[in-house]
N, CA, C and O atoms as CSV, one atom per row, in Angstrom:
chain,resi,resn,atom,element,x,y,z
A,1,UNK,N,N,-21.816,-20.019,-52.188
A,1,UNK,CA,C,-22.032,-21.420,-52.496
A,1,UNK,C,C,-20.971,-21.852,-53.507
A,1,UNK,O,O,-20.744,-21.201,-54.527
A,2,UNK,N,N,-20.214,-23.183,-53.121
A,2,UNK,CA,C,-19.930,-23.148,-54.467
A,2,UNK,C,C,-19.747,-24.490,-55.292
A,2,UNK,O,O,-20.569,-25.389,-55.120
A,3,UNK,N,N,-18.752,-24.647,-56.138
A,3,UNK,CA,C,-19.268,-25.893,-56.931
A,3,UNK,C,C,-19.644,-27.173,-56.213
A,3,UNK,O,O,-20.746,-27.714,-56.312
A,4,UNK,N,N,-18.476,-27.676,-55.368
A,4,UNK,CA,C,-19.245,-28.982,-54.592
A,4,UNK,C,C,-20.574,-28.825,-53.742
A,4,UNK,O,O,-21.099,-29.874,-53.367
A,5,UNK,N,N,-21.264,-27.435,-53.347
A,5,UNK,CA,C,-22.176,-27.812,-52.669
A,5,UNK,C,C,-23.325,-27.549,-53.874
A,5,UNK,O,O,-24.426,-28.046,-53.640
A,6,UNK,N,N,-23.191,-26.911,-54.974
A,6,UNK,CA,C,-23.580,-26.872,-56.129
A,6,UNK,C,C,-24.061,-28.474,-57.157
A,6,UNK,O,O,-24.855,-28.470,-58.097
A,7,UNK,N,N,-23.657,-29.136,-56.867
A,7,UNK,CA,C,-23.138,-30.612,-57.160
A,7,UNK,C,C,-23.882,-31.430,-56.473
A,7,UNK,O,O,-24.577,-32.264,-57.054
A,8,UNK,N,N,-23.856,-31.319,-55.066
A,8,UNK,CA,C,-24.638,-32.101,-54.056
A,8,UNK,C,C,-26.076,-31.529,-54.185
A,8,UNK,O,O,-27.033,-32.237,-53.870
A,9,UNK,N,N,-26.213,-30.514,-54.551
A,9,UNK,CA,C,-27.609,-30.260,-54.763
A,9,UNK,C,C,-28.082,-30.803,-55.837
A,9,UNK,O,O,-29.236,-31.182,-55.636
A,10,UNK,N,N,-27.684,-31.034,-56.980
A,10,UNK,CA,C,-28.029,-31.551,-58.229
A,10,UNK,C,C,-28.366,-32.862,-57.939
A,10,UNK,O,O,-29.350,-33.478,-58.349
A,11,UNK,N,N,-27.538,-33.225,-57.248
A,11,UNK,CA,C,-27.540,-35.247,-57.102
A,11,UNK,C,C,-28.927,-35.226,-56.371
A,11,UNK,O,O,-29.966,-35.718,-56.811
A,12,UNK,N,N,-28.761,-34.556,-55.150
A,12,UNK,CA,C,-30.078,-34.568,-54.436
A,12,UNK,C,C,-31.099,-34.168,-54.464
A,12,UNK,O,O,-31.953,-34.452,-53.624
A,13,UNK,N,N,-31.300,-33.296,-55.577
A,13,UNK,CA,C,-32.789,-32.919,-55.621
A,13,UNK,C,C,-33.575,-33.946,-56.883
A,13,UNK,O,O,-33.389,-34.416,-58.005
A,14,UNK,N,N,-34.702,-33.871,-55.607
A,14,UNK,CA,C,-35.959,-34.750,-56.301
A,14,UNK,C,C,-36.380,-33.951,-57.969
A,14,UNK,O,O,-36.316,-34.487,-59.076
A,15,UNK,N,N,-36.842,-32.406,-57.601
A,15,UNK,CA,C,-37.933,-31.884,-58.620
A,15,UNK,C,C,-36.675,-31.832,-59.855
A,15,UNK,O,O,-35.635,-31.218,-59.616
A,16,UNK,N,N,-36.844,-32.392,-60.913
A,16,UNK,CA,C,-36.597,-32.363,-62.334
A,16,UNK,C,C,-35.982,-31.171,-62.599
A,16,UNK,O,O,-34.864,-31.185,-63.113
A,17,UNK,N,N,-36.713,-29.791,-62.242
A,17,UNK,CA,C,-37.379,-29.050,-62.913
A,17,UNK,C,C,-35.906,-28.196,-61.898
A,17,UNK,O,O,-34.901,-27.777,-62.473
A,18,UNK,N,N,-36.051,-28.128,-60.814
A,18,UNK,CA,C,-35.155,-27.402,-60.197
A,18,UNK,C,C,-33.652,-28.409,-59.939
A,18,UNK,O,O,-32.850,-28.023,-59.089
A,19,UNK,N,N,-33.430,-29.430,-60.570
A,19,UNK,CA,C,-32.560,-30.101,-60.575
A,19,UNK,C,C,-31.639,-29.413,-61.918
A,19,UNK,O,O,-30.492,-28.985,-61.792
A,20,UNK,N,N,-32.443,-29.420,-63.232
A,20,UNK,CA,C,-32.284,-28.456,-64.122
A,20,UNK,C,C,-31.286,-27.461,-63.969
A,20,UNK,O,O,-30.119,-27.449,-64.361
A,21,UNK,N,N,-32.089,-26.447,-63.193
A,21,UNK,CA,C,-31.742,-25.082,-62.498
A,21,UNK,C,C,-30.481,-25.355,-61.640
A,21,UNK,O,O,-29.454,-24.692,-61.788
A,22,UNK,N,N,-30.574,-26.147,-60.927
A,22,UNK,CA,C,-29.179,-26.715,-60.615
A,22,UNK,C,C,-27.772,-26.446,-61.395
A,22,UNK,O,O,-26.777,-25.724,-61.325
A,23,UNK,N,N,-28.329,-27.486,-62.176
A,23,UNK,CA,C,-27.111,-27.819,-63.150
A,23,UNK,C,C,-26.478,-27.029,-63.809
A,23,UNK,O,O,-25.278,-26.825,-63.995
A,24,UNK,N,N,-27.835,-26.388,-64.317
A,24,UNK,CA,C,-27.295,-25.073,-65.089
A,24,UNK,C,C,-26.635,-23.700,-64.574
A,24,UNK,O,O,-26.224,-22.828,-65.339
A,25,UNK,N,N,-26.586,-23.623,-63.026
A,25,UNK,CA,C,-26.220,-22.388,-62.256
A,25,UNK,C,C,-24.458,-22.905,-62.188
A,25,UNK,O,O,-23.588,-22.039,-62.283
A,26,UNK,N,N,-24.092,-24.359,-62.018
A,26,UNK,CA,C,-23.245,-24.972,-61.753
A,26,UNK,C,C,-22.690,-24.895,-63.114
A,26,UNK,O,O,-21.473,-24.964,-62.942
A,27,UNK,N,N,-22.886,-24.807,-64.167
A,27,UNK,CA,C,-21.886,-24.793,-65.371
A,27,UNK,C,C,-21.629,-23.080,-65.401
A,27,UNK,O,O,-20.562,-22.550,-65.710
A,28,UNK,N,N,-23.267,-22.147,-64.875
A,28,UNK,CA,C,-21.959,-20.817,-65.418
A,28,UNK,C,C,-21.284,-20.551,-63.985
A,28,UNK,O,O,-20.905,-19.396,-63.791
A,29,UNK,N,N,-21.117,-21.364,-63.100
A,29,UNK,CA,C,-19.932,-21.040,-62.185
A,29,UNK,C,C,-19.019,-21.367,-62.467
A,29,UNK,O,O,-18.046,-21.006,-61.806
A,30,UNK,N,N,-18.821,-22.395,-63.825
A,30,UNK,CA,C,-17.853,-23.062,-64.157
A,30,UNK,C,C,-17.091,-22.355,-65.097
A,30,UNK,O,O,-15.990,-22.752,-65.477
A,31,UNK,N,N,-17.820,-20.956,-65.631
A,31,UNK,CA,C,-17.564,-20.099,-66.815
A,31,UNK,C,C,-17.900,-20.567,-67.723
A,31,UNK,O,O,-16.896,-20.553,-68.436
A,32,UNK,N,N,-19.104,-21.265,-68.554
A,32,UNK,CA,C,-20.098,-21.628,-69.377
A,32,UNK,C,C,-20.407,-20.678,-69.717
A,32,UNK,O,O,-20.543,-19.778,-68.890
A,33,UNK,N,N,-20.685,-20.420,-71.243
A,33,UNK,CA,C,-21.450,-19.247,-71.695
A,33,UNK,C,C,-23.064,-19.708,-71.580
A,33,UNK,O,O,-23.372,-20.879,-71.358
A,34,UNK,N,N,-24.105,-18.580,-71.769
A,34,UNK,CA,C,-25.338,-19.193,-71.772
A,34,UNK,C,C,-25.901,-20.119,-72.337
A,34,UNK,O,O,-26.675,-21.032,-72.050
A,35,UNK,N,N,-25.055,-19.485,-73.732
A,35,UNK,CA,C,-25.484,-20.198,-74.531
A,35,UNK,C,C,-25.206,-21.716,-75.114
A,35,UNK,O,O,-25.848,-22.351,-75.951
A,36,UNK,N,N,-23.916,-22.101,-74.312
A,36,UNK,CA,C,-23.498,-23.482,-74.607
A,36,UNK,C,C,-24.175,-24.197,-73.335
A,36,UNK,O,O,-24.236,-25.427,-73.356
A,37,UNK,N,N,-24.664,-23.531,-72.278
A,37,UNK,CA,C,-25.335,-24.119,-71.064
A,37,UNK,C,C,-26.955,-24.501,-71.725
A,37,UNK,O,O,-27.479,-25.587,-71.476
A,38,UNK,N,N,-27.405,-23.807,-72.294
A,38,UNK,CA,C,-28.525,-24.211,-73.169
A,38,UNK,C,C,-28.195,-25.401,-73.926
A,38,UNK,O,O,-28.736,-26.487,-73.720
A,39,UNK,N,N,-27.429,-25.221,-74.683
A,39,UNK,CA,C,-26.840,-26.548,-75.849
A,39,UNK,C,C,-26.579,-27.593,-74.822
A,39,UNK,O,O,-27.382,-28.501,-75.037
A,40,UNK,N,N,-25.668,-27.936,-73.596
A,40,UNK,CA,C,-25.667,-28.849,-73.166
A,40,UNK,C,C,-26.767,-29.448,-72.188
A,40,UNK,O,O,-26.558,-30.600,-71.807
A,41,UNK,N,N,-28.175,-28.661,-71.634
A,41,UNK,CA,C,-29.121,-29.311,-71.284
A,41,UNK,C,C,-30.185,-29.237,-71.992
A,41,UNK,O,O,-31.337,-29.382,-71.583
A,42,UNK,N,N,-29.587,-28.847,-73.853
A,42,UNK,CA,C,-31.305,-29.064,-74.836
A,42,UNK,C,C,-31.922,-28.532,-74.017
A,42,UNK,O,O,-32.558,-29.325,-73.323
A,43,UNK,N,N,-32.105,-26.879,-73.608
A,43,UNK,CA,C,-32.974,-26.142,-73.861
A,43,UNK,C,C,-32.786,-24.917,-74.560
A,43,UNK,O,O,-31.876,-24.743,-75.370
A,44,UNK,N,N,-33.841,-23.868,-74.181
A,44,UNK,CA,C,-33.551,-22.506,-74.901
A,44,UNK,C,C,-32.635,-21.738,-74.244
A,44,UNK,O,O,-32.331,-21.994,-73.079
A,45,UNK,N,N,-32.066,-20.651,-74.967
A,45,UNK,CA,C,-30.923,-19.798,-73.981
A,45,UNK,C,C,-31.947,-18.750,-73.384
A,45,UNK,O,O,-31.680,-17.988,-72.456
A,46,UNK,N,N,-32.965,-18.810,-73.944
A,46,UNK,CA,C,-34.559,-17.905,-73.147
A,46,UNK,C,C,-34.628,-18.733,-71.736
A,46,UNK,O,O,-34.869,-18.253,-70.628
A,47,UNK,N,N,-34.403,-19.855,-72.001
A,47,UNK,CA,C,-35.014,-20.545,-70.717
A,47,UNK,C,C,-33.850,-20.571,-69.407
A,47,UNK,O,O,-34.091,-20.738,-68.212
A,48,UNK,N,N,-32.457,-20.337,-70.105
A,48,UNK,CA,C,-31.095,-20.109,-69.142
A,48,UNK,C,C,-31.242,-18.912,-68.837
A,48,UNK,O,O,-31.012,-18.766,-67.637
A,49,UNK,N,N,-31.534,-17.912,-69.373
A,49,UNK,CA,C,-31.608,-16.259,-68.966
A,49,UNK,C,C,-32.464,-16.232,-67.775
A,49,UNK,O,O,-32.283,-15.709,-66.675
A,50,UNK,N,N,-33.533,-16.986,-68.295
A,50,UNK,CA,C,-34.715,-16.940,-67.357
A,50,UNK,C,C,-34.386,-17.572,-65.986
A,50,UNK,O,O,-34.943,-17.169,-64.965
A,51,UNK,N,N,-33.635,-18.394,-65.978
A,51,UNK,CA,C,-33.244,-19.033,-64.418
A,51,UNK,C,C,-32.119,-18.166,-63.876
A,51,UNK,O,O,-31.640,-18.400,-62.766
């Protein structure tokens, strides 16, 4: 998969929650550390590990 279809999933998904999960799979493809992927969607880096 990769970033543009990564992208189109984000835009298009309804659930919040896995829109999230999205986003965040799409920044460490981008080479994001966890922990700034946490900082940029205000959550925990518990909660990035966890996805």
């Amino acid at each position: 998969m990769n970033n543009l279809n990564l992208a189109a999933l984000v835009k298009s998904e309804k659930s919040a929650r896995k829109r999230m999960r999205y986003l965040a799979l799409l920044h460490f493809t981008e080479g994001h550390s966890r922990t700034a992927i946490a900082n940029m969607l205000k959550v925990s880096r518990t909660s990035v590990n966890t996805w």
